[in-house]
N, C-alpha and C positions, 0 to 999 in steps of 0.2 A: 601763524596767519592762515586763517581761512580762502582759499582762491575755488573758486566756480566757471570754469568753462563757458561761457554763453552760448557763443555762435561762432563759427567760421565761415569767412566769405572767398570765393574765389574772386582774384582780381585780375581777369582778363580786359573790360573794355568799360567805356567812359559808365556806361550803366551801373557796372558794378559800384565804381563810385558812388553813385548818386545813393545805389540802395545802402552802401554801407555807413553812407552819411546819415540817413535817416534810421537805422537802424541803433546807433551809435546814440545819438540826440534821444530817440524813444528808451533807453537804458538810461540816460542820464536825468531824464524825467523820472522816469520811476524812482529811480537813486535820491530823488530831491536836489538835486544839485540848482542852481541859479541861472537864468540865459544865461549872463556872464559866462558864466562856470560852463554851461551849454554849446555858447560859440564857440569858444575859443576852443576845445576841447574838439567839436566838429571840422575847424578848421582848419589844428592839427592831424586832422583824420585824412581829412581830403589832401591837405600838401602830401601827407607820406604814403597812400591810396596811388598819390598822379605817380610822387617819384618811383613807386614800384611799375605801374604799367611801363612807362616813359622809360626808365633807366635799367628796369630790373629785366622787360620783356613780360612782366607779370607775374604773380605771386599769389600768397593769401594774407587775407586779416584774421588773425582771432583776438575776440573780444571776451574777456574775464571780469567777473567781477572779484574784489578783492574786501577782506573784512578782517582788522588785527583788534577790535576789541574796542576801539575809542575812534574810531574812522571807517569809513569806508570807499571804495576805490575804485575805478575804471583801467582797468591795463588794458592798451590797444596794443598789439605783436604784428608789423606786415613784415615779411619772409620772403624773401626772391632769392632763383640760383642766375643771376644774372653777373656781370662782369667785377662785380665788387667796385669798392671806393678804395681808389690807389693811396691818396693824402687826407683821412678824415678830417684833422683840422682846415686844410683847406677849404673843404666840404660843408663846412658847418662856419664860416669864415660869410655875414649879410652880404649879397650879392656878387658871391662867387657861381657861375653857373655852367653847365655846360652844352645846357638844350636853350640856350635864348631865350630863359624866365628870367624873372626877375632875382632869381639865388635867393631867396627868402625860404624854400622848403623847409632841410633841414633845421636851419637855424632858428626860425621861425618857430617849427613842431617845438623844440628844445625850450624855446622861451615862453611858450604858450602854458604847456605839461609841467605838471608838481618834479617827475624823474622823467630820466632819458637815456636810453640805453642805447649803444649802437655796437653791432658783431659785424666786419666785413673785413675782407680781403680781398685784395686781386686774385678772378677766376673762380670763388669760391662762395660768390651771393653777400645779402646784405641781410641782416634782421635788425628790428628797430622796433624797440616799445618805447611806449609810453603810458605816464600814469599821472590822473588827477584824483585827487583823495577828498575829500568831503568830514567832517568832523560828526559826531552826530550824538 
């Protein structure tokens, strides 16, 4: 599989968001993907964008594009050394929360995205991809 680096954002503060959001949406245009394909994809971006400022203390995003031959792919990667997820399943459990959202982040991103990855530990940060793939 062919993988290409995009961009890397730093996610320090609500801004960063927003640009990552639009950033993300303008690759997935180019890519040919669908709104459909578009929102959902952006709005996974943004839940797991918030849960790193908000949980992680902030972090980065890197955005890859990805190409095995018969598809092509969007992998979104946010990274934080923040306090880690004690119970992932819990975590990822609709409307478990622990900042007074709604609990839809994780589980959300997860439902949104084609794959879902998650690395964390207590004390040790969280990383979290995601991937929506495209047929072409």
């Amino acid at each position: 599989m062919d993988e290409q680096q995009l961009l890397t954002q730093t996610l320090q503060t609500d801004e960063d968001v927003v640009r990552l959001r639009k950033l993300v949406r303008d690759h997935l245009v180019r890519l040919g993907f669908s709104l459909v394909e578009q929102t959902k994809m952006v709005t996974a971006a943004s839940e797991l964008a918030r849960n790193t400022l908000r949980y992680g203390g902030g972090g980065v995003a890197r955005v890859d594009e990805l190409n095995n031959g018969t598809r092509r792919g969007l992998r979104l990667v946010f990274a934080d050394q923040g306090p880690g997820i004690a119970d992932i399943g819990l975590a990822l459990t609709d409307g478990y929360t622990t900042g007074g959202g709604l609990g839809l982040g994780l589980s959300g991103a997860k439902r949104l995205a084609d794959e879902f990855e998650i690395d964390t530990a207590p004390g040790a940060g969280t990383q979290v991809s995601i991937i929506k793939w495209k047929l072409f």
